[in-house]
Biotite code that builds the C-alpha atoms (Angstrom):
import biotite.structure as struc

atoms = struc.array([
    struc.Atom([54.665, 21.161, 52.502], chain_id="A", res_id=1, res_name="UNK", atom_name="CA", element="C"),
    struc.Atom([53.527, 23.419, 55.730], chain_id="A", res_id=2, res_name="UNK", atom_name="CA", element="C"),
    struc.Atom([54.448, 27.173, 55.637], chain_id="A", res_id=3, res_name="UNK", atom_name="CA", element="C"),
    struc.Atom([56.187, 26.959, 59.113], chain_id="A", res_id=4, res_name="UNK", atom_name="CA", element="C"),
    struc.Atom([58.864, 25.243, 61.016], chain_id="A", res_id=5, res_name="UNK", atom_name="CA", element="C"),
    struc.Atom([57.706, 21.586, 62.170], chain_id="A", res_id=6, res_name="UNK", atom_name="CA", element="C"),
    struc.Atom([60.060, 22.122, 65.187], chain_id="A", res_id=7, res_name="UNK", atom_name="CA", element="C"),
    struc.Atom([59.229, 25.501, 66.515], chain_id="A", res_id=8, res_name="UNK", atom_name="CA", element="C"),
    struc.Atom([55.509, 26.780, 67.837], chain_id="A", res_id=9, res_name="UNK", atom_name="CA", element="C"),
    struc.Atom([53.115, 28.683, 65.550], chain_id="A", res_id=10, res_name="UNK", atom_name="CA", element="C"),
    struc.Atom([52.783, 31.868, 66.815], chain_id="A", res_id=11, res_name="UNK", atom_name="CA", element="C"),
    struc.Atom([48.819, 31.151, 66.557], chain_id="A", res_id=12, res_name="UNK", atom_name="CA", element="C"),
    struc.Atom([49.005, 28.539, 69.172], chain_id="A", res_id=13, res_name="UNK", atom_name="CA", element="C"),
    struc.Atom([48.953, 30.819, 72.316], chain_id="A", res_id=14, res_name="UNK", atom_name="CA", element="C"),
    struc.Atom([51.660, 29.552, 73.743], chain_id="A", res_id=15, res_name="UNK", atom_name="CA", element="C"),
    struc.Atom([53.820, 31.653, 76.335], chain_id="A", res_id=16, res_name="UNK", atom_name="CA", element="C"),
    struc.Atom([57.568, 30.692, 76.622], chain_id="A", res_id=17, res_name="UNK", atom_name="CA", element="C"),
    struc.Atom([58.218, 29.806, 80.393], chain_id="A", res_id=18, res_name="UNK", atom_name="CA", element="C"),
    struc.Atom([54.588, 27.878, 80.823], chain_id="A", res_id=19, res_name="UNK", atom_name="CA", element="C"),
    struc.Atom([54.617, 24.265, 81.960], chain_id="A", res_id=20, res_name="UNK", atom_name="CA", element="C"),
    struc.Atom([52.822, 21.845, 79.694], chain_id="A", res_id=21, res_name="UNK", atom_name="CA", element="C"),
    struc.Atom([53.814, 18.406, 82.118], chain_id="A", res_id=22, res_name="UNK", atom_name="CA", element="C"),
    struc.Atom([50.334, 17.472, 82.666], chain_id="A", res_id=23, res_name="UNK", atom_name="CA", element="C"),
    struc.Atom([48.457, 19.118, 80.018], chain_id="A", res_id=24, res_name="UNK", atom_name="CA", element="C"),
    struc.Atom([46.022, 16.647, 78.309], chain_id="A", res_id=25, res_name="UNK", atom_name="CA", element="C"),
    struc.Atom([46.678, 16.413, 74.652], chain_id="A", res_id=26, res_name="UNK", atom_name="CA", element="C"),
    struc.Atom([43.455, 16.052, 72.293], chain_id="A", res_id=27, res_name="UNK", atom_name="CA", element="C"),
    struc.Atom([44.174, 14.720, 68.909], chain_id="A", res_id=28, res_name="UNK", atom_name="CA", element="C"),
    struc.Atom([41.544, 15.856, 66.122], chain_id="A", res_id=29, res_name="UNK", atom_name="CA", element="C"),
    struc.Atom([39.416, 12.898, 66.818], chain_id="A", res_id=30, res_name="UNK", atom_name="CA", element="C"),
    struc.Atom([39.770, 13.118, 70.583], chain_id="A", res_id=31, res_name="UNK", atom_name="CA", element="C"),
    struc.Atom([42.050, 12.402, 73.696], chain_id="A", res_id=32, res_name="UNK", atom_name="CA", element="C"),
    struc.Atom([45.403, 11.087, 73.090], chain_id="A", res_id=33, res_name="UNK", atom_name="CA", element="C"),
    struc.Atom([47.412, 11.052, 76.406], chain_id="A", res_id=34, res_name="UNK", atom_name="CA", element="C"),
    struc.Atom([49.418, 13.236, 78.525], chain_id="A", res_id=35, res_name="UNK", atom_name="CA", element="C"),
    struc.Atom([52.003, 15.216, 78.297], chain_id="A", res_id=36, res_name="UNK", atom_name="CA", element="C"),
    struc.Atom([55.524, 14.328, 80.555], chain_id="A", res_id=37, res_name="UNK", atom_name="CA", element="C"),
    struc.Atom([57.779, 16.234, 78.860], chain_id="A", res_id=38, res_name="UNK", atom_name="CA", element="C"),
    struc.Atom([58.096, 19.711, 76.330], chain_id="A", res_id=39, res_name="UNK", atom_name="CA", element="C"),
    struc.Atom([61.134, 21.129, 75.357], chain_id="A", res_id=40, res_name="UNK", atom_name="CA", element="C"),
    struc.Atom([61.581, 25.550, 74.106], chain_id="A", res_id=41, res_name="UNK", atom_name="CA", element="C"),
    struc.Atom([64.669, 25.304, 72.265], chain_id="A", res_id=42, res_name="UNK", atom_name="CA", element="C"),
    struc.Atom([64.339, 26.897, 69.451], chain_id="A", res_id=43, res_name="UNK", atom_name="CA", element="C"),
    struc.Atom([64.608, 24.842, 66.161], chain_id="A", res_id=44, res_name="UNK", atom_name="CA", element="C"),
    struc.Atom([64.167, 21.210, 68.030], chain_id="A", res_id=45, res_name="UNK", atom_name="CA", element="C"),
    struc.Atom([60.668, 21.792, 70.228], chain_id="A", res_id=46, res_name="UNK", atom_name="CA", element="C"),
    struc.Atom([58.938, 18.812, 71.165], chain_id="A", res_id=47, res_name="UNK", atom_name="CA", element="C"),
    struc.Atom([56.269, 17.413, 73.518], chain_id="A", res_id=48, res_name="UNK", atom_name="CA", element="C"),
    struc.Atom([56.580, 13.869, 74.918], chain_id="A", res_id=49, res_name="UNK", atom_name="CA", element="C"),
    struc.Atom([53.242, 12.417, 75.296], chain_id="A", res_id=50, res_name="UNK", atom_name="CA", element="C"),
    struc.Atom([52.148, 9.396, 77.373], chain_id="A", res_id=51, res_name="UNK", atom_name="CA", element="C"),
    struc.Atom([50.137, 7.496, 75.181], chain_id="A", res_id=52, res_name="UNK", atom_name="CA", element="C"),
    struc.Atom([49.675, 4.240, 77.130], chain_id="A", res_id=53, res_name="UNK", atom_name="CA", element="C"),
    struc.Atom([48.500, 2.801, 80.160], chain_id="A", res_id=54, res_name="UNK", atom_name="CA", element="C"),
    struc.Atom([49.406, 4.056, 82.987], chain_id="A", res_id=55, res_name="UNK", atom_name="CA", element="C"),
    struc.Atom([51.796, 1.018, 83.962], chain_id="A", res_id=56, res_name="UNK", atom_name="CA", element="C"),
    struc.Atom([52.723, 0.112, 80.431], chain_id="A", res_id=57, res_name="UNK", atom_name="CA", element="C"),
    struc.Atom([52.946, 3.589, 79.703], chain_id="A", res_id=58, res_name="UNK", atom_name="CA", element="C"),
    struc.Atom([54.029, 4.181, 76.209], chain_id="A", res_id=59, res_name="UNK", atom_name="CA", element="C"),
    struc.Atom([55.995, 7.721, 74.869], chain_id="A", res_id=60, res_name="UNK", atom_name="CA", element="C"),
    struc.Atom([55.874, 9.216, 71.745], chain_id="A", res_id=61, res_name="UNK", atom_name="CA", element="C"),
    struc.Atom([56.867, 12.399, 70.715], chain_id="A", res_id=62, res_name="UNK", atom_name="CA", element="C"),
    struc.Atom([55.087, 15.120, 68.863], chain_id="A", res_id=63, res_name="UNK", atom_name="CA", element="C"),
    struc.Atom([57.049, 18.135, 67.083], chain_id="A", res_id=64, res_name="UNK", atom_name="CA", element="C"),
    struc.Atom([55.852, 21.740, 68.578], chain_id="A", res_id=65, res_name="UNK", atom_name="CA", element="C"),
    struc.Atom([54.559, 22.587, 64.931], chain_id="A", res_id=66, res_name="UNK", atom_name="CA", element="C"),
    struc.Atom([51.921, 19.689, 64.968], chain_id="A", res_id=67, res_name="UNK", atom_name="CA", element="C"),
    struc.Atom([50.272, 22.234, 68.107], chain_id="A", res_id=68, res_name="UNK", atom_name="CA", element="C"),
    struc.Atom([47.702, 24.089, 66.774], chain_id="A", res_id=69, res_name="UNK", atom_name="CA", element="C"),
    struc.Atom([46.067, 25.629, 70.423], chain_id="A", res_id=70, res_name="UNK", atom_name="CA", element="C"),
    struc.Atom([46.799, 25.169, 74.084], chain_id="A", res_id=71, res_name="UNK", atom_name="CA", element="C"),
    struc.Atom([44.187, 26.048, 76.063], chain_id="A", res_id=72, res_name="UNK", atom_name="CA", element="C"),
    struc.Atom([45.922, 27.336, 79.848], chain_id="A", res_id=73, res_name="UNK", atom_name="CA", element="C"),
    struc.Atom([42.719, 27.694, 81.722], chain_id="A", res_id=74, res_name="UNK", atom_name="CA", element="C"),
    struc.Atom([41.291, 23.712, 80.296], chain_id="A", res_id=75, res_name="UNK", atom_name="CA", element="C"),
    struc.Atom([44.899, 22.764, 80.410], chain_id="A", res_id=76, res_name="UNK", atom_name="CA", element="C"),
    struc.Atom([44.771, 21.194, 76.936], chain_id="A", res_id=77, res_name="UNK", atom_name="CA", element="C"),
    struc.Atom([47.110, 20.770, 73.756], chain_id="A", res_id=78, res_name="UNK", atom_name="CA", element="C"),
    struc.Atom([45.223, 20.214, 70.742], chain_id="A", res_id=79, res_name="UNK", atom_name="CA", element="C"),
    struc.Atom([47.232, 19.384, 67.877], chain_id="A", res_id=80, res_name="UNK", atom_name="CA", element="C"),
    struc.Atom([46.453, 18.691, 64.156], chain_id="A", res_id=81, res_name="UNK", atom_name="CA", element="C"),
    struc.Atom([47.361, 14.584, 64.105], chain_id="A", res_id=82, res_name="UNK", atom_name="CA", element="C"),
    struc.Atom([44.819, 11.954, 64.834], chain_id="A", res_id=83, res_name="UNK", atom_name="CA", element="C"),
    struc.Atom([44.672, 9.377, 67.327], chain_id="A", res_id=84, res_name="UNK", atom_name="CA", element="C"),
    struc.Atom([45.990, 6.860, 65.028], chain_id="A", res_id=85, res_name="UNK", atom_name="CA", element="C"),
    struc.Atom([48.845, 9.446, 63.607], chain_id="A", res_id=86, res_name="UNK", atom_name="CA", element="C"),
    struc.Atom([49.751, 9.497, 67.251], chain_id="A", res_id=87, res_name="UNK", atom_name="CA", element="C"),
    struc.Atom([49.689, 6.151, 68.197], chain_id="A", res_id=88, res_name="UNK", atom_name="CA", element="C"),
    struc.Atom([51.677, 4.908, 65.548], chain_id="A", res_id=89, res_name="UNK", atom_name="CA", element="C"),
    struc.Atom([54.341, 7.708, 65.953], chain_id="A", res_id=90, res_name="UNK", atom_name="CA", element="C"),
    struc.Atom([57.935, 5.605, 66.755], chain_id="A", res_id=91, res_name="UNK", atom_name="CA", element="C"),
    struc.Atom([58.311, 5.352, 70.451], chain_id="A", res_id=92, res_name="UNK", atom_name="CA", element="C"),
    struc.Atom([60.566, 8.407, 72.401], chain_id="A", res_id=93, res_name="UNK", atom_name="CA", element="C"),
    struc.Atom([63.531, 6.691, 73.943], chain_id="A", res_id=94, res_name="UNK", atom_name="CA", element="C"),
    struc.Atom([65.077, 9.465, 76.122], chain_id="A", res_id=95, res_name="UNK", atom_name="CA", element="C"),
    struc.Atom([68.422, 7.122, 76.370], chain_id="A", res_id=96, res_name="UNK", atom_name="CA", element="C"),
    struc.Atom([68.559, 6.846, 72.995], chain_id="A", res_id=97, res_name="UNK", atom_name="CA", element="C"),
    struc.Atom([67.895, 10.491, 72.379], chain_id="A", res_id=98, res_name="UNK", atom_name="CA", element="C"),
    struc.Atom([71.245, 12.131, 74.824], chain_id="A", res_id=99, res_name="UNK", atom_name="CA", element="C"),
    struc.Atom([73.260, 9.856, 72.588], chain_id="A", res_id=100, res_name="UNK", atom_name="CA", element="C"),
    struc.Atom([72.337, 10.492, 69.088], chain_id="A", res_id=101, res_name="UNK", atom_name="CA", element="C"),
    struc.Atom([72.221, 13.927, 67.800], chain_id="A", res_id=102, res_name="UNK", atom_name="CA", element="C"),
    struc.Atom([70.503, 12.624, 64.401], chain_id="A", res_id=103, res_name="UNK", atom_name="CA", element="C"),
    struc.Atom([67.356, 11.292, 66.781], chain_id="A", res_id=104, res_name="UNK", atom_name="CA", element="C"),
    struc.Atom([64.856, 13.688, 65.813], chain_id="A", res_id=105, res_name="UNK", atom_name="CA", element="C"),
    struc.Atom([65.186, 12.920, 62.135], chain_id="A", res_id=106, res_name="UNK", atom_name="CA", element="C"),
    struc.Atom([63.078, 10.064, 62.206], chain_id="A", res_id=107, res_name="UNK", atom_name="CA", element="C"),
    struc.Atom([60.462, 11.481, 63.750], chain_id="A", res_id=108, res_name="UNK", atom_name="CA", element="C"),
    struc.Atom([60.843, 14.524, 61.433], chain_id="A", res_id=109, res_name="UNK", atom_name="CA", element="C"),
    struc.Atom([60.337, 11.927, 58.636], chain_id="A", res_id=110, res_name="UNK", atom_name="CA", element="C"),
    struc.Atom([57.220, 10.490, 60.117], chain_id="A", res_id=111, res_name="UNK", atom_name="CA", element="C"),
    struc.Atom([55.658, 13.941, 60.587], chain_id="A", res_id=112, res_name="UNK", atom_name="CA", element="C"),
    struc.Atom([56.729, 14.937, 57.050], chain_id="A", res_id=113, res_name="UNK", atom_name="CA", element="C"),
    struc.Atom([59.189, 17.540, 57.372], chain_id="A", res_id=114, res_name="UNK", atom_name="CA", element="C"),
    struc.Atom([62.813, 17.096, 56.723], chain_id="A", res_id=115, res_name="UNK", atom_name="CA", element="C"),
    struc.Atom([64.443, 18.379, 60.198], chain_id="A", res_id=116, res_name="UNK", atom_name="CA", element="C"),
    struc.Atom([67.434, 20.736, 59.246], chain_id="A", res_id=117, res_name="UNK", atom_name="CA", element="C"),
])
């Protein structure tokens, strides 16, 4: 089990409260993953939404702000600590789904291996 909070960003990351990730490429540890549409900055349920697909089928997964281990403003890169694979096999972000169901992150907290509280 990690020493920090799956849902909030390590201070070691560099990342600024107030910057806007939309857009930021996000590099997996074995390369390029997607981009990123969305990020959230509440505290204790952070997030990126990453488009993983192509760009007509384009397919959304979600990443918790505690897999981010560096963004890189000037490159405008994420790098995080999950592989392509890891990634790509994440369960899909459905945004409808998500406004309704206050439990949604849970699953994805199980996938990344930390119990969301």
């Amino acid at each position: 089990m990690s020493e920090f909070d799956i849902w909030n960003y390590r201070p070691s990351t560099g990342y600024r409260q107030g910057v806007d990730l939309v857009g930021y490429r996000v590099e997996a540890t074995d390369g390029s993953i997607g981009k990123i549409d969305r990020h959230t900055e509440d505290v204790g349920s952070s997030y990126l939404v990453v488009d993983v697909g192509a760009w007509i089928f384009g397919r959304r997964v979600l990443l918790p702000a505690g897999t981010i281990e560096l963004i890189d403003t000037a490159e405008e890169k994420v790098y995080v600590d999950r592989t392509k694979d890891q990634i790509k096999d994440a369960p899909d972000f459905d945004e409808a789904k998500y406004a309704d169901e206050p439990a949604y992150l849970e699953q994805f907290a199980r996938y990344y291996g930390q119990p969301h509280m």
